[in-house]
MARNULO-684852 format. One record per residue (C-alpha): residue number from 1; x, y, z. Coordinates in steps of 0.05 Angstrom, whole numbers, plus 5000, padded with zeros to 4 digits. Layout:
# MARNULO-684852
     k     c1     c2     c3
   NUM      X      Y      Z
...
# end
This chain:
# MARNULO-684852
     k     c1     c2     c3
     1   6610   5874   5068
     2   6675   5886   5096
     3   6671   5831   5151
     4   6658   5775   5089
     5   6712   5799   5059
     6   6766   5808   5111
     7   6745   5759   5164
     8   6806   5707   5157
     9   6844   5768   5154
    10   6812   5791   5222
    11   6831   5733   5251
    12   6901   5729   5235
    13   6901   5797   5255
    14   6871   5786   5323
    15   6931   5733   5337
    16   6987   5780   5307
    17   6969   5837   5359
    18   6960   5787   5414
    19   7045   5795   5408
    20   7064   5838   5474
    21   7124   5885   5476
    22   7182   5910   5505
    23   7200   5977   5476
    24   7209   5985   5404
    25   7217   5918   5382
    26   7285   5917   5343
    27   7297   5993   5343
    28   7360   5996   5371
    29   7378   5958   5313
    30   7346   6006   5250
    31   7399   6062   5235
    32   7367   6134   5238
    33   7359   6151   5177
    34   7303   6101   5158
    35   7244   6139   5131
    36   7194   6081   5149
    37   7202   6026   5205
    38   7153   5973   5222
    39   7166   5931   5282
    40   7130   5880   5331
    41   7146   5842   5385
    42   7128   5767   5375
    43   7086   5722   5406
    44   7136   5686   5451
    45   7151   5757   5485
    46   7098   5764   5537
    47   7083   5829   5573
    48   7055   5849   5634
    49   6993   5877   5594
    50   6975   5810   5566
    51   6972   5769   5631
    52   6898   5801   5648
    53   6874   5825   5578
    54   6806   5811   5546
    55   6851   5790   5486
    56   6884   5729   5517
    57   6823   5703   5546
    58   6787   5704   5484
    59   6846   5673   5454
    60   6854   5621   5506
    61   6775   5603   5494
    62   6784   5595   5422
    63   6822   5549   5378
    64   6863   5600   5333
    65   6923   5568   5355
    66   6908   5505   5337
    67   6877   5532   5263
    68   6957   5563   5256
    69   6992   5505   5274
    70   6947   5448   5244
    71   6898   5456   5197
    72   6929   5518   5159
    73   6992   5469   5147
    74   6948   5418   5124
    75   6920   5466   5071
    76   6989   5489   5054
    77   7016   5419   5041
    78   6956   5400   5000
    79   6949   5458   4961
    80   7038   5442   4948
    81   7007   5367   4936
    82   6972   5401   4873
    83   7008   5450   4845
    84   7079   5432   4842
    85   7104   5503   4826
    86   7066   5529   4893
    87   7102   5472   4929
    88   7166   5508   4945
    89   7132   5565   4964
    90   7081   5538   5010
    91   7134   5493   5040
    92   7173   5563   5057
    93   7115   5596   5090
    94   7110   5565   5159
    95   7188   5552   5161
    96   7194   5630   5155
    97   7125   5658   5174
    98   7130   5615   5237
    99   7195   5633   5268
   100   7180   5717   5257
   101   7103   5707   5281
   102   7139   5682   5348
   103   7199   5730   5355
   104   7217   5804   5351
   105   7218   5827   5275
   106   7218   5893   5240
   107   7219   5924   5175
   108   7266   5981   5156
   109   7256   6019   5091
   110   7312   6079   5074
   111   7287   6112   5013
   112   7319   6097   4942
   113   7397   6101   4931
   114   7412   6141   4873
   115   7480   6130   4875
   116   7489   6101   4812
   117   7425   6148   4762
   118   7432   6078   4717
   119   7404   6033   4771
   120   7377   6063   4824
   121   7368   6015   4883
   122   7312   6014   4945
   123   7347   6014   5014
   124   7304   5949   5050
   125   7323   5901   5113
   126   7281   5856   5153
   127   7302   5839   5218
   128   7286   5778   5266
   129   7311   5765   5334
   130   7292   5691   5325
   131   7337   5665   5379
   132   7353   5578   5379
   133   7313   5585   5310
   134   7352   5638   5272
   135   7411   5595   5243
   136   7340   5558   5207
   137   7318   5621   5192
   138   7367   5651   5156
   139   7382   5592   5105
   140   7308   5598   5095
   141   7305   5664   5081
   142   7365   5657   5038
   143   7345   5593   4995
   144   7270   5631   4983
   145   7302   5706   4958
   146   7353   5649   4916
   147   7303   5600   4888
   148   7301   5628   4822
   149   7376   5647   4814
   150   7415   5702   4844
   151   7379   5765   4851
   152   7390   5830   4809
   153   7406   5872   4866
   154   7459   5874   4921
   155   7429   5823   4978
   156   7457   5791   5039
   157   7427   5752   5095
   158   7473   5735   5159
   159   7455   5700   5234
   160   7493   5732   5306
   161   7467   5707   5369
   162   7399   5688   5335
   163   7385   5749   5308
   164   7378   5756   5228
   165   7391   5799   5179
   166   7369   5808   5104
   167   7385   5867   5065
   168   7369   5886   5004
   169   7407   5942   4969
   170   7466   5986   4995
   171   7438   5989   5077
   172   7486   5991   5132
   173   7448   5940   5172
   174   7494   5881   5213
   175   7472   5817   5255
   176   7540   5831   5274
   177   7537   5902   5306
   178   7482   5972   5325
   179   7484   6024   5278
   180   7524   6077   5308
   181   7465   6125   5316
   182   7401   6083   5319
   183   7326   6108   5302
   184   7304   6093   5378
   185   7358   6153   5400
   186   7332   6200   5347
   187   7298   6261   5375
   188   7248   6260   5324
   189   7227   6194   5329
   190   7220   6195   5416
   191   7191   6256   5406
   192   7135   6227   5364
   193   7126   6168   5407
   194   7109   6211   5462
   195   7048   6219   5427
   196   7022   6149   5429
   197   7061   6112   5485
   198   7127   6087   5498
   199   7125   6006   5501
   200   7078   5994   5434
   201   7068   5923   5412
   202   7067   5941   5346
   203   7096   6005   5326
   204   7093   6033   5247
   205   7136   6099   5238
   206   7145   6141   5174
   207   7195   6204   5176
   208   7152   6240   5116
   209   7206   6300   5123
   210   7261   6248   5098
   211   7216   6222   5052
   212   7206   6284   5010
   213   7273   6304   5019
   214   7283   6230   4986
   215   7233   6247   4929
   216   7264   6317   4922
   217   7324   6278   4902
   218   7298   6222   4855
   219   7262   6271   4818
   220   7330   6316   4808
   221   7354   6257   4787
   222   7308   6223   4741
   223   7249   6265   4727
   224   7243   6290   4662
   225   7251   6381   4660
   226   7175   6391   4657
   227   7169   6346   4713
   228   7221   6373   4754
   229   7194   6449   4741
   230   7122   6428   4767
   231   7145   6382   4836
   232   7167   6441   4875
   233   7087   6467   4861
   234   7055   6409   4875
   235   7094   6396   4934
   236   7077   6470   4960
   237   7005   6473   4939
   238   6987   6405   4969
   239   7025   6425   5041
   240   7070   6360   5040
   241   7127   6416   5075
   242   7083   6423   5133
   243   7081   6345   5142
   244   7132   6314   5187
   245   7124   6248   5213
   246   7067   6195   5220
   247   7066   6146   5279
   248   7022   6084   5296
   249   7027   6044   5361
   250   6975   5987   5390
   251   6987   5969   5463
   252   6942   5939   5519
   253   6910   5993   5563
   254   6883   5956   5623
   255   6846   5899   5601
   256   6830   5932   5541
   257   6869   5940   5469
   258   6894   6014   5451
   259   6917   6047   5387
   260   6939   6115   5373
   261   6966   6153   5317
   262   6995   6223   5310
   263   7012   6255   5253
   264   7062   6311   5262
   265   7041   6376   5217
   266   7062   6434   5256
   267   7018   6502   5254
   268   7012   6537   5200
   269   6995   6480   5158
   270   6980   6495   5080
   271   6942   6464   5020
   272   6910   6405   5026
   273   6944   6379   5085
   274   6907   6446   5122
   275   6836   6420   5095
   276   6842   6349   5118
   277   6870   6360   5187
   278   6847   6431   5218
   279   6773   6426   5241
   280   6745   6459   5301
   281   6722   6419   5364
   282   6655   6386   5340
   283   6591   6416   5372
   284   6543   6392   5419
   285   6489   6404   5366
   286   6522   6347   5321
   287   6531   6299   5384
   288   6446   6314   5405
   289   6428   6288   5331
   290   6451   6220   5352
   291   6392   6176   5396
   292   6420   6157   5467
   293   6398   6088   5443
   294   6441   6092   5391
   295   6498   6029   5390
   296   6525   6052   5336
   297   6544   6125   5319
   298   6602   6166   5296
   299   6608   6246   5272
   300   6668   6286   5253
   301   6672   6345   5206
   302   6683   6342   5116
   303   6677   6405   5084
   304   6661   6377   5011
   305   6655   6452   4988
   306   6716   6475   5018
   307   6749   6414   4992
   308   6730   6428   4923
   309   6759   6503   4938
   310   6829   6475   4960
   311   6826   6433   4895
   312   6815   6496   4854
   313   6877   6528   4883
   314   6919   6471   4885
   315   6900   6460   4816
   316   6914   6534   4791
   317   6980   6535   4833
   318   7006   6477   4793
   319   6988   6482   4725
   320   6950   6537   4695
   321   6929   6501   4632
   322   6905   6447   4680
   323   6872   6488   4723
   324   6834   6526   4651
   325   6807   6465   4643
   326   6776   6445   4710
   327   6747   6500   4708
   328   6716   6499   4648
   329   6694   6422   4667
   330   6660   6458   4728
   331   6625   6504   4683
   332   6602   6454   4638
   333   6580   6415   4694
   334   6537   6485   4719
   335   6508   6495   4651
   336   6483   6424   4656
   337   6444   6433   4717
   338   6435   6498   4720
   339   6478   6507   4786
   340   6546   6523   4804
   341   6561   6457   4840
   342   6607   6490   4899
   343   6565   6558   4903
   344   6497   6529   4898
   345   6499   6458   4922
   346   6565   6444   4962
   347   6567   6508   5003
   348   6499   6496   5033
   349   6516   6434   5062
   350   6562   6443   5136
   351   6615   6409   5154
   352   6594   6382   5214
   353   6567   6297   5205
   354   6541   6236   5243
   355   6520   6175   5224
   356   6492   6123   5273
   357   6447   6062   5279
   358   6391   6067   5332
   359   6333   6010   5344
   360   6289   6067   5357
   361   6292   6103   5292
   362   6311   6041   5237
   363   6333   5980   5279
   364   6405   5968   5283
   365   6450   5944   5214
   366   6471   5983   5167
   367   6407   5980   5129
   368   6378   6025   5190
   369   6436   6073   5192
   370   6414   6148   5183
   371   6464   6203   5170
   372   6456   6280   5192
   373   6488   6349   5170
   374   6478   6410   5203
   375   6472   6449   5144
   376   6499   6518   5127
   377   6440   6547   5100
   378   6377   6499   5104
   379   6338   6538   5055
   380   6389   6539   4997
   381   6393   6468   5010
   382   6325   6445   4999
   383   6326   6488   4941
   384   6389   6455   4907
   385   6371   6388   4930
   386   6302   6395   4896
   387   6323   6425   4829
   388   6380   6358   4829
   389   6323   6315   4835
   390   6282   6345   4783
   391   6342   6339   4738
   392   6352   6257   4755
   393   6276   6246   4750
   394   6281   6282   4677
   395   6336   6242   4658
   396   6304   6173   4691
   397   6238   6193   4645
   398   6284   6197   4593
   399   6321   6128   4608
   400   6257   6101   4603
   401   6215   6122   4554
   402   6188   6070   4523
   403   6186   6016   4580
   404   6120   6007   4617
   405   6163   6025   4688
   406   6169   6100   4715
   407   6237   6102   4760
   408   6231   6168   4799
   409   6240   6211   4870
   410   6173   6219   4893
   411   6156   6256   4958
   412   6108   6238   5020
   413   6086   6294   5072
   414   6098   6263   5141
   415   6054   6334   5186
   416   6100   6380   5167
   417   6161   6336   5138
   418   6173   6329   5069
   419   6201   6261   5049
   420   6237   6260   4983
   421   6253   6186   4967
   422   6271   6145   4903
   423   6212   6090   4884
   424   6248   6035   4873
   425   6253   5967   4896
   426   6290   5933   4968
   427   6309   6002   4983
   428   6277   6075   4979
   429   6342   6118   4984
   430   6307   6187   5021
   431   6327   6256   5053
   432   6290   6312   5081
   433   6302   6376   5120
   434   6277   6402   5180
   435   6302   6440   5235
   436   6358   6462   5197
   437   6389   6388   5189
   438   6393   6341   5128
   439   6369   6267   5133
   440   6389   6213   5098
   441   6373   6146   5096
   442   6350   6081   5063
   443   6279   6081   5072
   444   6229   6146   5089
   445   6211   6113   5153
   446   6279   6118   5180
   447   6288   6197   5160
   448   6218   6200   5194
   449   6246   6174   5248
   450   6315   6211   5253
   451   6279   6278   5245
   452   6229   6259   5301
   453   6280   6245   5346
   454   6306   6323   5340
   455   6242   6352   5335
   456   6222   6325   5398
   457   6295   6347   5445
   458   6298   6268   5465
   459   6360   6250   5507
   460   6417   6235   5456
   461   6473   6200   5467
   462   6510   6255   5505
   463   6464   6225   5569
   464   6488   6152   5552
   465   6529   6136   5611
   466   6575   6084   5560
   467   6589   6144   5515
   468   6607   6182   5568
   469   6650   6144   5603
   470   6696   6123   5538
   471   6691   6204   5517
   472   6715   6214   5586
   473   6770   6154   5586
   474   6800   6173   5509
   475   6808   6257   5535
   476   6772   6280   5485
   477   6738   6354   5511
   478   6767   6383   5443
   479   6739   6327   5392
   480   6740   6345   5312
   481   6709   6258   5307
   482   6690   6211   5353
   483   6657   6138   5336
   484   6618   6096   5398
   485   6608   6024   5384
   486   6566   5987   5437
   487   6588   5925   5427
   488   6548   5891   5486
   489   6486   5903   5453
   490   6515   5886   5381
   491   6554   5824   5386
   492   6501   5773   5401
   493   6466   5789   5329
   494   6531   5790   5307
   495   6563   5737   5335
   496   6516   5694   5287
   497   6539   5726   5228
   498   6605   5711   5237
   499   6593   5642   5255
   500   6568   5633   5191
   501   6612   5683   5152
   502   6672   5644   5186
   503   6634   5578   5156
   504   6642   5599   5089
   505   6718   5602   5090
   506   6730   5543   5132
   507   6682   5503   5105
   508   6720   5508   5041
   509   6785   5496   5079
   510   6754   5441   5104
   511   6731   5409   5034
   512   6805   5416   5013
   513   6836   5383   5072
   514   6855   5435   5123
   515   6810   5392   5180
   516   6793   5457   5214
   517   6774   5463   5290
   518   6703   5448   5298
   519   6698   5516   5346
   520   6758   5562   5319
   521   6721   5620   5354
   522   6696   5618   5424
   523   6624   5600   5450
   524   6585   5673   5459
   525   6574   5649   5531
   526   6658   5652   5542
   527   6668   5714   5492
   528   6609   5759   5524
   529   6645   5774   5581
   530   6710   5798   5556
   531   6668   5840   5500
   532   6662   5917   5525
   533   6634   5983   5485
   534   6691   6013   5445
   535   6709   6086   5420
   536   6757   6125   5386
   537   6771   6200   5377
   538   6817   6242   5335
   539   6827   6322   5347
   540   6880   6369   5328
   541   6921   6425   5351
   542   6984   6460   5334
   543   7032   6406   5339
   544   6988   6358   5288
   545   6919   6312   5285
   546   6915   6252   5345
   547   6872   6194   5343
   548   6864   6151   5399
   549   6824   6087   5408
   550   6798   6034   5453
   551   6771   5969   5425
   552   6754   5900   5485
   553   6817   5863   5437
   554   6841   5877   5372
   555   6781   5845   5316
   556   6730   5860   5354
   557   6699   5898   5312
   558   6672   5849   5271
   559   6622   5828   5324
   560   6590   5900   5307
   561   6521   5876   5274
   562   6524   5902   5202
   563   6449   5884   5185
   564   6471   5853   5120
   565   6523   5796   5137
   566   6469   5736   5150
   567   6444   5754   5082
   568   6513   5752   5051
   569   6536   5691   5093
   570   6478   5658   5061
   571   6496   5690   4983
   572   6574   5669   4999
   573   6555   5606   5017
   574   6507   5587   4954
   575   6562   5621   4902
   576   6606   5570   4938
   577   6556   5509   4930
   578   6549   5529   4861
   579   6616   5536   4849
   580   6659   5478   4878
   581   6630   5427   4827
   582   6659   5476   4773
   583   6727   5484   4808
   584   6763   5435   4773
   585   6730   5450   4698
   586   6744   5519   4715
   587   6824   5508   4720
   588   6815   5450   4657
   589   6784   5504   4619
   590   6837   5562   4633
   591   6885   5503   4620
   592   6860   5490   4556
   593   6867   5559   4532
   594   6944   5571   4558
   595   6960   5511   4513
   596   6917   5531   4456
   597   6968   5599   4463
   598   7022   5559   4467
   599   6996   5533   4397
   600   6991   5599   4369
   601   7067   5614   4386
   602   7102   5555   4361
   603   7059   5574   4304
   604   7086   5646   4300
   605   7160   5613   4313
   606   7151   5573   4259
   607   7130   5629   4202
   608   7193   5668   4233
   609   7232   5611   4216
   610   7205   5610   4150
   611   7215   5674   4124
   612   7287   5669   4150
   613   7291   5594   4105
   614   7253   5612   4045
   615   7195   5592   4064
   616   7209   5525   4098
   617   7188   5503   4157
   618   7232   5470   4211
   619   7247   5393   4211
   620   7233   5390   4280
   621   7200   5434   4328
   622   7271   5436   4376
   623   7296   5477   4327
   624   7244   5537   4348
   625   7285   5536   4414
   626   7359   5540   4377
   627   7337   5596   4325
   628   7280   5639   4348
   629   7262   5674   4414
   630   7219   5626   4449
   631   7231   5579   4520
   632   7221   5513   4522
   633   7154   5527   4576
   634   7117   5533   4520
   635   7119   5469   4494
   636   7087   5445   4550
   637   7021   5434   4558
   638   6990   5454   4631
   639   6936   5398   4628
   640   6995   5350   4644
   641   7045   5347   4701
   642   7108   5358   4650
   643   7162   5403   4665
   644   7198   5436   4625
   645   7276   5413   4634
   646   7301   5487   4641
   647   7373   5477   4685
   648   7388   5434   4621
   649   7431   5464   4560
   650   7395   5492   4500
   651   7404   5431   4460
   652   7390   5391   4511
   653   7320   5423   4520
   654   7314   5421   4437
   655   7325   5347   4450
   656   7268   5337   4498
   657   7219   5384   4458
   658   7229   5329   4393
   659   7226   5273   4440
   660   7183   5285   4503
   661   7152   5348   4503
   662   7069   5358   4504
   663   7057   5371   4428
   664   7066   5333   4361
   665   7102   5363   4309
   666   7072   5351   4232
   667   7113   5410   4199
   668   7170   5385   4178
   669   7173   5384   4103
   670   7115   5430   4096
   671   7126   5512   4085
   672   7087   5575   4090
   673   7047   5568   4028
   674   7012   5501   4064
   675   6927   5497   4068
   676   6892   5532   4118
   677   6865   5468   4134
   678   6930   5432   4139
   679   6943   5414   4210
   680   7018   5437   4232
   681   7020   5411   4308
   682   6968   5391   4361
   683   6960   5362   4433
   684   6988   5296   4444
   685   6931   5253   4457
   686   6908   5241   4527
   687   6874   5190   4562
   688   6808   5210   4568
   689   6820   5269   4541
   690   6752   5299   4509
   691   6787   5351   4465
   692   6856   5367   4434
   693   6879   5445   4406
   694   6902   5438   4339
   695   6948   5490   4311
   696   6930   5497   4226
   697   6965   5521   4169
   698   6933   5593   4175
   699   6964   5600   4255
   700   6898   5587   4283
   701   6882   5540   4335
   702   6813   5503   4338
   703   6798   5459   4402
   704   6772   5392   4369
   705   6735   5330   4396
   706   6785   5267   4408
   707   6743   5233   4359
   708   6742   5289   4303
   709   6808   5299   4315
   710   6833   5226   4308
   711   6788   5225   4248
   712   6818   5289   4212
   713   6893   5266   4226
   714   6887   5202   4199
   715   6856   5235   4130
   716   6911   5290   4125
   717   6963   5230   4150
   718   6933   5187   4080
   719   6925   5254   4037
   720   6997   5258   4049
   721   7016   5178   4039
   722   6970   5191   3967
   723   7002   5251   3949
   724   7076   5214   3965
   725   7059   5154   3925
   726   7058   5198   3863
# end
């Protein structure tokens, strides 16, 4: 699920937006015309909204700090300990990570310059205001971008008063001086920050106007003619014109954590921006589906048919040919079923959805969630939906003939409630219809259950006090989507799942070293009072979409009981029992085959040599580096700690391949007509080593037992002495 997956990332996430502002962090200091900026404030810049916050306490009550500054350095150095080409990168990451994490930093991006059509160039700078530690910074910065020569671009990094500056491409960006006009005194961009408050602590901001003026442009420039003929149709038919600018900001709203977003797409909005952001206020219909029990629930409005119908005419607009054959993979797709997918099936369905998790109707967790759609036309529905599953169950029967199994939807009458639901095991994917709504669900007894709850007018969540109150709080009368998460009820379930999600990750720290914090995340009794419901809505109008949302501290969500994360803490943690003994055969084995390839292209040097010396082979295997296009990396074998000289000459590095590199060399007076079963090079033997690669006369490589190997050498070595002797 998504908290197994992202729940380090959570964390370090939690901490970043812990960082409290003061304006626009850095924007005084980003020049106008950047078409995205990314700034935040760092975590040495405390604001008046982090003093009281739920954030800080939680923080205060865990040991995140401590996992920052000790134990992920510990990992770092060990994992540098290891791998000694990771080394000078994990050495870099808390000498750089650590002063920006602290201090005002931002991210400017200004397009592509196409000043020169041969090489055109991205316009980047990041930005820190590191203070005592930007002197520190900047040589760090500058040996990282350096440690593999001097870049291919224009790039210079420079320290003023602690603040840094590195620039990549032709930007007019200075430690040394403001741009004259800045981004934070363009209209545009105050204008859009209206929107979503004026002292962010992180703010992201993309000027989508400049950016197609950019593309506009690069594609004049460098687009081949067909290319450039279709853009200005594409561009129209999707509505990219009627987009202007996109703005995030997160800030502290009482004790609570806020973000909001606007995207600016003045009225009359065309294409496909028009389907994805105009949708009416949702109706109270669509709010009365969801249980007042419910802790979870969320509805908002996708029109898959009239989707499909601004496809169609963003399709034909574009390309005609193109658009031929969509629609002749639409009527294919009819004649297969028998229905016209956006007339029959698509169109029936509304636009209007909700999803939410209710112990009343299928417990809470996702396996319990239930989603509704106020359909268009219920009867047409049930009609389509029916003749679809007729079609799968004819194709399952099909699948199956044969086997002694029967997969198929069967159906169950529940009074006057037909259940249609697939008879399979762990789940029994359903849906039914009734009272002009569609069900769906994991198991029949949640549709049951979800139908019930209409059928018999119980309170829904428009009488939960919570939902009201955070409906109330975020403004939103006009709603096109709203989601309620009460986290109160959710986060003791889930507060053990990410205990021992959280296990999985730092117990693995832990085996390599990191010595993590025995209680990284507070105790339930400390985090259960700074843990309130959260919400979010979005809604348009004629100056663009809004979303606004209120969350106890930023992460929170995964304390939101997903139903499946104790069973995947427990899956995660066996793959990881199972795996750790096969860590290290793992890398031996992925070893093993790099150097067999290296094998196979000294072998391919050498035949290149050969049919440039009439056949011969070289006398020594530093001649591949002198004459054909090979580095000396390859003649180094990655299950040893050898490194390749390569800030020595070229016949310097022919000199250590003869004398010290990783493979021995038995070519030399031999040519391209030698025995398949002639060995040309293999593996210098290693101390208990189990296997070489051997590299044979036909370019093959075999991976050979020390033993056979030894055994096979020393008859070729006598074969040879024999054939000498004569």
């Amino acid at each position: 699920m998504k908290r197994s997956s992202c729940l380090f990332a959570s964390m370090l996430i939690l901490t970043l937006f812990s960082l409290p502002a003061h304006a626009q962090p850095l924007a005084d200091r980003i020049p106008q015309d950047a078409v995205a900026y990314i700034g935040w404030s760092g975590s040495e810049s405390m604001g008046p909204g982090y003093a009281g916050s739920h954030l800080k306490a939680v923080i205060d009550a865990s040991n995140l700090a401590q996992l920052a500054s000790e134990s992920i350095p510990r990992l770092l150095e060990r994992i540098g300990k290891d791998d000694e080409d990771a080394a000078h990168v994990t050495a870099m990451i808390p000498a750089i990570g650590g002063p920006m994490w602290r201090h005002p930093s931002a991210l400017y991006f200004g397009g592509v310059d196409v000043t020169n059509p041969d090489f055109p160039m991205p316009k980047l700078a990041l930005l820190c205001d590191a203070g005592k530690e930007g002197k520190q910074l900047v040589a760090e910065l500058d040996k990282l971008i350096t440690s593999k020569g001097q870049p291919p671009f224009p790039y210079r990094a420079e320290e003023q008063d602690g603040l840094v500056v590195v620039v990549f491409g032709n930007v007019e960006i200075s430690a040394k001086k403001k741009p004259v006009v800045p981004i934070s005194q363009r209209k545009e961009f105050k204008a859009a920050l209206t929107e979503v408050g004026k002292d962010p602590v992180v703010i992201a901001y993309v000027d989508v106007e400049g950016g197609v003026e950019q593309m506009d442009q690069v594609i004049a420039t460098f687009a081949p003619a067909e290319a450039k003929q279709k853009w200005p149709a594409i561009r129209d038919a999707v509505g990219i014109a009627t987009l202007k600018r996109l703005v995030y900001a997160g800030s502290f709203d009482g004790q609570e954590w806020s973000t909001q977003a606007f995207v600016e797409s003045p009225e009359p909005r065309t294409g496909l921006v028009k389907a994805l952001l105009d949708a009416p206020p949702l109706s109270e219909g669509t709010l009365k589906s969801i249980p007042k029990t419910a802790t979870m629930a969320a509805a908002g409005h996708f029109d898959f048919g009239g989707l499909l119908g601004t496809i169609r005419e963003m399709v034909k607009k574009i390309d005609a040919g193109a658009s031929a054959d969509f629609e002749q993979g639409l009527d294919e797709v009819k004649q297969a079923i028998g229905m016209d997918l956006q007339g029959d099936i698509l169109n029936t369905l509304g636009d209007e959805w909700s999803v939410y998790s209710d112990p009343g109707v299928g417990g809470t967790g996702i396996l319990g969630m239930t989603v509704v759609n106020r359909l268009k036309d219920a009867g047409k529905a049930d009609k389509a939906l029916s003749q679809l599953e007729q079609l799968l169950n004819g194709m399952m029967k099909e699948g199956t003939a044969g086997e002694k199994i029967t997969i198929a939807f069967n159906t169950s009458k529940q009074g006057d409630l037909t259940i249609h639901y697939l008879a399979v095991p762990f789940v029994a994917p359903s849906w039914a219809i009734k009272d002009g709504n569609l069900y769906v669900g994991l198991y029949p007894q949640v549709v049951s259950g979800a139908a019930d709850h209409v059928a018999s007018k119980a309170p829904s969540i428009l009488d939960n006090p919570g939902f009201a109150a955070m409906r109330k709080r975020l403004g939103g009368e006009r709603i096109t989507a709203i989601s309620f998460n009460d986290l109160p009820k959710n986060a003791a379930e889930g507060y053990q799942e990410v205990l021992m999600l959280s296990r999985v990750y730092l117990g693995m720290a832990d085996m390599f070293g990191a010595k993590t914090p025995a209680l990284v995340l507070p105790t339930l009794a400390k985090l259960m009072p700074h843990v309130t419901p959260a919400a979010a809505v979005a809604w348009s109008d004629k100056t663009g979409w809004h979303l606004k949302q209120i969350t106890p501290f930023p992460g929170s969500d995964i304390l939101a009981s997903g139903g499946m994360g104790s069973a995947m803490a427990v899956e995660q943690a066996m793959t990881a029992g199972f795996l750790l003994p096969s860590l290290s055969r793992a890398r031996g084995a992925a070893n093993m085959v790099k150097s067999g390839s290296n094998l196979r292209q000294i072998g391919q040097a050498m035949l290149l040599y050969a049919n440039e010396n009439k056949g011969k082979y070289p006398k020594t295997m530093g001649e591949l580096l002198l004459t054909q296009d090979v580095t000396a990396e390859i003649f180094v074998n990655p299950q040893t700690k050898t490194r390749a000289p390569l800030e020595k000459t070229k016949e310097e590095q022919a000199l250590w391949i003869n004398k010290d590199c990783d493979y021995e060399y038995l070519g030399a007076g031999k040519n391209s007509q030698t025995g398949a079963d002639v060995i040309l090079a293999h593996e210098k033997f290693r101390p208990n080593s189990r296997g070489v690669n051997m590299l044979y006369g036909d370019g093959h490589v075999e991976y050979v037992l020390t033993a056979n190997a030894q055994a096979t050498l020393a008859r070729q070595k006598q074969a040879e002495e024999k054939k000498g002797a004569q």
